[in-house]
C-alpha positions, 0 to 999 in steps of 0.5 A: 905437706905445706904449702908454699903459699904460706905456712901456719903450723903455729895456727889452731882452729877449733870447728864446732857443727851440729851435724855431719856434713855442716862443715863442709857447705859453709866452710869446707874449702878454708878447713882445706885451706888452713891444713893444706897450710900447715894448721891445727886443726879441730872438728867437733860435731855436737850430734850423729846426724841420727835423723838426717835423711837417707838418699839409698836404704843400701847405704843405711837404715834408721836404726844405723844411720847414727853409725854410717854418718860418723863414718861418712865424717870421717871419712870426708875429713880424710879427704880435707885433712883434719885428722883431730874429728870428735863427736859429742854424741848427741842424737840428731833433734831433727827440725823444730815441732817433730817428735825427735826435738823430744827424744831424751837423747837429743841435742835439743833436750841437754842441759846447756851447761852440760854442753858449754863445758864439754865444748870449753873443755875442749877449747881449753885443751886444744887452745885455738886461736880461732873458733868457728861455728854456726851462726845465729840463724842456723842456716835455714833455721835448724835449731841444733844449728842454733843451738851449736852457736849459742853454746860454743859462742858461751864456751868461748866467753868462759874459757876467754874468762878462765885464761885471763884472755880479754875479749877486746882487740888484741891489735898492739898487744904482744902479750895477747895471742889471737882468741877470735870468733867467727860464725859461719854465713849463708848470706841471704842473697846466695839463698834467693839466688838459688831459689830463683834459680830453681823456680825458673828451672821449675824445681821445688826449692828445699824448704819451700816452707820457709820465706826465702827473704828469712833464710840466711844470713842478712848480707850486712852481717858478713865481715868475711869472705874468703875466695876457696876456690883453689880447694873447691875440687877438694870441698867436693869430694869432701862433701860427696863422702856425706853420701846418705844426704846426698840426693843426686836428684834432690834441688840442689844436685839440679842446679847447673855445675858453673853455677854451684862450683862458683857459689862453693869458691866463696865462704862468708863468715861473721868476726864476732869476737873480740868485741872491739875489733878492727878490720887488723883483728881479722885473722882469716881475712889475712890469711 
């Protein structure tokens, strides 16, 4: 059903994340927000989540993991709406410097040729106006998150190249529908807030490896922020479809609800693409 707020049944998105689950932190409530609306639509995760965690061994063993967390996929984009999910099947790398960054099945070990044009192929196919992955910092720095970004950031340069569509602005230009690309954000500022958080509720951060003041992304890079809070109920319950990753006594399940709902209500994305753009150019922003 459309909504009233305003109908974008001409409008194509293109999601592209590494693992099961990654949609739905960062971007979750505008993918519900945009099919709520009317939008096309499509999710691409690049691996099966193979080496991702298990919160119960009744839900899945390693050896399944791969399966049960395509299902779990599938089923949270039910819940949001997106009914064109594909999966490029590769195995999860798991985090820099394990043995699974080795596997010859990972994503860490393709050629990233052979990515790109599984990843343009697509892009030419579905014809998005908009196309949103990972950014830069992988979040918390998994390289399957880079990975993502780099691949689909040259996925888009070439199918921009092979459609004859100029990665300039296309404010004025009526022959030139909209080709824009956003990186998703977790601005660095959001991390430490919930760091400090949990050190004051004496709960051990995730990655406690790692410098808070590093992880994320640098505030100033955000150009985009959309308020998601009339999806955040639908978010969640996309979300809690992921239930191998969910930890009800990991850091994050810990933090008080008011304070993770708000903090879900925003999503924070970078316009990348085109390179000339103006605040006009931004189409999510105007959405």
């Amino acid at each position: 059903m459309t909504s009233v707020l305003g109908d974008l049944s001409q409008l194509r998105v293109l999601a592209a994340f590494a693992h099961p689950d990654d949609e739905g932190f960062g971007s979750g409530g505008t993918l519900a927000m945009l099919v709520a609306r009317g939008a096309q639509v499509t999710l691409v995760c690049a691996t099966n989540g193979d080496v991702g965690e298990i919160s119960d061994p009744l839900l899945a063993t390693p050896e399944t993991l791969a399966q049960v967390r395509q299902g779990e996929l599938r089923d949270a984009m039910d819940v949001t709406g997106v009914a064109d999910v594909r999966f490029l099947n590769y195995r999860d790398s798991g985090m820099a410097g394990t043995e699974e960054n080795e596997h010859p099945d990972s994503l860490n070990q393709a050629y990233a040729a052979t990515v790109i044009a599984q990843l343009r192929d697509i892009i030419k196919e579905t014809r998005p106006n908009i196309v949103i992955t990972h950014d830069p910092t992988g979040g918390y720095g998994h390289p399957d998150h880079r990975a993502v970004c780099q691949h689909t950031t040259e996925a888009f340069k070439l199918a921009a190249d092979e459609k004859g569509q100029s990665l300039q602005s296309t404010q004025g230009k009526d022959d030139q529908a909209s080709f824009l690309l956003y990186y998703v954000c977790f601005p660095r500022s959001n991390f430490q807030r919930m760091w400090r958080q949990m050190v004051e509720m004496d709960i051990t951060p995730p990655f406690a490896s790692q410098d808070v003041d590093l992880v994320g992304t640098p505030d100033e890079e955000v150009t985009t922020t959309l308020d998601v809070g009339t999806y955040v109920d639908i978010k969640i319950a996309s979300l809690n479809c992921h239930r191998t990753q969910i930890d009800p006594n990991g850091p994050f399940s810990q933090l008080p609800e008011e304070m993770t709902r708000e903090i879900m209500s925003k999503e924070y994305y970078t316009l990348v693409l085109p390179e000339d753009k103006s605040e006009k150019d931004d189409l999510l922003a105007s959405l």
